[in-house]
C-alpha positions in Angstrom: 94.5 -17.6 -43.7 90.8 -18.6 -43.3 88.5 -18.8 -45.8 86.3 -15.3 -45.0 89.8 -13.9 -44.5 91.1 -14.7 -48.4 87.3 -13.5 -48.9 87.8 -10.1 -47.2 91.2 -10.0 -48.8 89.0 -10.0 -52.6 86.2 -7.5 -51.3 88.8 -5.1 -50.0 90.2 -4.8 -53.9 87.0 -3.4 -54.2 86.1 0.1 -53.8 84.1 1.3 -50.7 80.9 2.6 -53.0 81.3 -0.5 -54.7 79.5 -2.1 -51.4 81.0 -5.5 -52.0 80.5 -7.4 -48.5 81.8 -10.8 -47.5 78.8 -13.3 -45.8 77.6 -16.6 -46.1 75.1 -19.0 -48.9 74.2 -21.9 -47.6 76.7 -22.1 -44.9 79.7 -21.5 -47.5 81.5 -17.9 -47.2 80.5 -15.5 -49.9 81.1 -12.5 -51.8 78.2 -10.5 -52.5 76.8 -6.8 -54.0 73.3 -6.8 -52.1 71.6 -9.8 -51.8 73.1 -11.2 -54.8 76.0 -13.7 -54.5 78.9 -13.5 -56.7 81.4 -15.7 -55.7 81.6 -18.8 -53.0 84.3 -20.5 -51.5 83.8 -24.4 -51.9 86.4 -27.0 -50.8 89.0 -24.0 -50.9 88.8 -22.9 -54.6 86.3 -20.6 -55.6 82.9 -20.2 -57.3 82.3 -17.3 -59.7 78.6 -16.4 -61.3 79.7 -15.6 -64.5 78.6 -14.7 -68.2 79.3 -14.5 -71.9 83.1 -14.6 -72.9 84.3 -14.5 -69.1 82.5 -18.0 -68.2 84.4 -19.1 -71.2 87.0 -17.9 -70.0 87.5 -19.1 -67.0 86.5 -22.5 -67.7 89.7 -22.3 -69.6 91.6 -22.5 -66.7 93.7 -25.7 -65.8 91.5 -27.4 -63.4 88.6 -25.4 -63.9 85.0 -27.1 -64.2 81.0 -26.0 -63.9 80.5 -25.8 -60.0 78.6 -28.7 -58.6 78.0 -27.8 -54.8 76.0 -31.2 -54.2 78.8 -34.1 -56.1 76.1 -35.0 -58.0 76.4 -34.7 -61.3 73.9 -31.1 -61.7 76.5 -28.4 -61.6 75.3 -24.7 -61.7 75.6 -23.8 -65.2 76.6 -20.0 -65.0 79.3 -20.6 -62.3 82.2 -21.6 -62.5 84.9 -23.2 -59.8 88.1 -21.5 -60.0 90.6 -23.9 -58.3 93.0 -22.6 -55.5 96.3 -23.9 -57.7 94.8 -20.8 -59.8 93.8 -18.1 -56.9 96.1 -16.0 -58.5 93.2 -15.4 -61.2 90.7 -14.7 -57.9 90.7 -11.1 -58.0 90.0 -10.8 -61.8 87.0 -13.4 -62.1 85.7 -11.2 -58.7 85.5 -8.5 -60.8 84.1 -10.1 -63.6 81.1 -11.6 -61.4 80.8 -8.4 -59.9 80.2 -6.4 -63.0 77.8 -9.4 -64.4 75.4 -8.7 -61.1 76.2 -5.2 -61.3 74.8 -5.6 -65.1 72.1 -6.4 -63.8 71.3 -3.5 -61.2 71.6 -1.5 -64.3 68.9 -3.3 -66.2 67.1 -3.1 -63.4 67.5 0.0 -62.6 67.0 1.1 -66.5 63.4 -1.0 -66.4 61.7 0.7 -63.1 62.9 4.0 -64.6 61.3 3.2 -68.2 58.2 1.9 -66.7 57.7 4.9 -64.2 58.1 6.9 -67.4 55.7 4.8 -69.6 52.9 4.6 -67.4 52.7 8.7 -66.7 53.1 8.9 -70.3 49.5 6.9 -70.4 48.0 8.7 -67.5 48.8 12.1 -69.3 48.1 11.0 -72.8 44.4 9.9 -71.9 44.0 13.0 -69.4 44.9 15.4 -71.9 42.0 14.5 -74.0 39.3 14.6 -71.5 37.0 17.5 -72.3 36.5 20.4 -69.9 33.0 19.2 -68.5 35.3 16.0 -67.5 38.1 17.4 -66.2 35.9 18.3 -63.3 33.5 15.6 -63.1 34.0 12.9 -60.3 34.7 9.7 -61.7 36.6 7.3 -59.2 34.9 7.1 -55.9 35.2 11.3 -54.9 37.7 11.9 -57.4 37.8 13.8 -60.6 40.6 13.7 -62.8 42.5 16.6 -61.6 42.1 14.7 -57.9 43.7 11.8 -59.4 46.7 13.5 -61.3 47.5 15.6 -57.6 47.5 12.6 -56.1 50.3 11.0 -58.4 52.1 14.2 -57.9 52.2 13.7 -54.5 53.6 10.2 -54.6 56.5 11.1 -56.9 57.9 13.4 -54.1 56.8 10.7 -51.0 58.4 8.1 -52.7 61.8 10.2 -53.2 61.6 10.6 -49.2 61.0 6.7 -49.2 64.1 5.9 -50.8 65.8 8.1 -48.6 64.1 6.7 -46.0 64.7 2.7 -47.2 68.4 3.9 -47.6 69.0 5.6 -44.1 67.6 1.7 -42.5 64.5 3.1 -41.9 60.9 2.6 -42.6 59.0 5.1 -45.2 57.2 6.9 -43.0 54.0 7.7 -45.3 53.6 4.3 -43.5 52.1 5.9 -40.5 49.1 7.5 -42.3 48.3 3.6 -43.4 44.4 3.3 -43.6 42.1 1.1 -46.1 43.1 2.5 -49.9 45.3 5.4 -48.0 42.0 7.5 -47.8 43.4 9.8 -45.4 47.2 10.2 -46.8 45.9 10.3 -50.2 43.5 13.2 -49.3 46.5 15.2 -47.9 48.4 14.7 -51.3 45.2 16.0 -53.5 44.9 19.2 -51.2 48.0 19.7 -51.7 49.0 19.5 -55.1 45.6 20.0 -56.7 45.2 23.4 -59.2 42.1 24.3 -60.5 43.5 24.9 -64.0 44.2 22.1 -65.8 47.0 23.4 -67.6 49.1 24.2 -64.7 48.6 21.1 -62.4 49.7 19.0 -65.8 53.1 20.9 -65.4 53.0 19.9 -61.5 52.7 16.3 -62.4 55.3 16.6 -64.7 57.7 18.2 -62.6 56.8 15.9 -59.9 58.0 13.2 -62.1 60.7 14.8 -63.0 62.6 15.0 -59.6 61.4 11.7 -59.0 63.3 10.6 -62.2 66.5 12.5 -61.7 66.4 11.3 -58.1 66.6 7.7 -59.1 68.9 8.3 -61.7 71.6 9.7 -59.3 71.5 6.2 -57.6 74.0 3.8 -58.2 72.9 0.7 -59.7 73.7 -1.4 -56.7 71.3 0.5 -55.0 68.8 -1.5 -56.6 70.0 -4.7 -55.6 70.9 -3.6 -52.1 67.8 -2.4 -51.2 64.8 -4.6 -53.3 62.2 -2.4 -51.0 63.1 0.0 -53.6 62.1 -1.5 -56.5 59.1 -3.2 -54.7 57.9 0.6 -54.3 58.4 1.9 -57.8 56.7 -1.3 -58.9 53.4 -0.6 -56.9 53.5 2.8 -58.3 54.2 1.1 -61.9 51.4 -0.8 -61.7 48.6 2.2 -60.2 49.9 4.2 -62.9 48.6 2.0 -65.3 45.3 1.2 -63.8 44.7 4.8 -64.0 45.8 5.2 -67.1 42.9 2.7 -68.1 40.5 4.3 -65.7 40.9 8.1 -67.3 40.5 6.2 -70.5 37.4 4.3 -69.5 35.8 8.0 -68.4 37.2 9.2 -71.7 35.1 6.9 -73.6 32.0 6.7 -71.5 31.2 10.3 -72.3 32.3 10.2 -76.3 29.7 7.4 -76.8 
């Protein structure tokens, strides 16, 4: 048997929506969720990534030692080479490194979520204490507040069709309205999810959010790591919410003083 076959032996123990695919780090076959490498066959035993009481573990093993890919005396400290005389313990360190890396997704996943959350939690927050008069008043280029908070709305449900988008191999099509600080596409959004009362476009951006949230819940972890446009995307939209967050506050301030 060749290596990527005892490799596509492992990753068929593995579930189909676990997404586990066999390829190739640094010319060595691979086991991998995503982009992130599990598990390398080196010299015919094999590598694991692994953590905590399972790195322990498996160091345990007769034969067992840090993986040094190079022979030079600077192993890899979180893997560990399983050798072949123990390839009956393959399968279980697999799943070991694969719940480590999926471990991660999770965090990740969990942080993009909480930080989506945190920064419409500022936007609100500051916009809920701007008085009438400044509800109205253009502050940000041709914006007033109630400009800016339909245009977040209308990013919560583009970027659900993104993802959709990312995960169907295709590219997110708000890409096509591209212009310099998305003037145009952004002009769309406010016309469309603007209301005059303040009241009821705060419940628009909050049920915006809300199916953005639930959306991204739904996705499995590995998701994350599969597909780091993703993240990339919810990052961007991360970091305007907070700028505006800071902006409605600035505006907030200016006309208390």
């Amino acid at each position: 048997m060749s290596d990527r076959e005892t490799l596509q032996e492992i990753a068929a123990g593995f579930g189909a929506e676990e997404d586990v695919t066999v390829g190739n780090w640094f010319g060595k076959p691979c086991l991998k969720l995503g982009g992130k490498v599990f598990a390398v066959l080196h010299g015919g035993d094999l590598a694991f990534k692994l953590a905590g009481e399972a790195h322990a573990e498996a160091l345990q093993l007769d034969g067992a030692r840090l993986f040094d890919p190079r022979g030079k005396g600077q192993p890899m400290r979180q893997w560990v080479k399983v050798p072949a005389a123990q390839s009956s313990a393959w399968d279980r360190f697999a799943r070991l490194a694969y719940n480590d890396v999926l471990g991660s997704a999770q965090g990740e996943k969990e942080e993009l979520i909480s930080g989506l959350l945190e920064a419409r939690r500022k936007v609100l927050n500051a916009a809920r204490q701007l008085t009438e008069a400044q509800q109205d008043a253009v502050f940000l280029g041709e914006w007033s507040v109630k400009d800016m908070l339909a245009h977040l709305a209308g990013w919560d449900d583009t970027n659900i069709q993104a993802v959709q988008e990312i995960l169907a191999g295709q590219k997110p099509s708000f890409w096509q309205h591209y212009d310099r600080d998305w003037q145009t596409f952004n002009a769309q959004l406010v016309a469309k999810y603007r209301r005059d009362d303040f009241g009821e476009l705060l419940e628009v951006v909050e049920a915006s959010q809300r199916r953005l949230i639930a959306f991204l819940q739904a996705l499995p972890a590995g998701v994350y790591i599969k597909h780091p446009q993703i993240g990339r995307l919810l990052r961007t939209d991360i970091k305007d919410g907070h700028e505006h967050a800071q902006q409605v506050e600035a505006f907030r301030r200016s006309g208390s003083e």
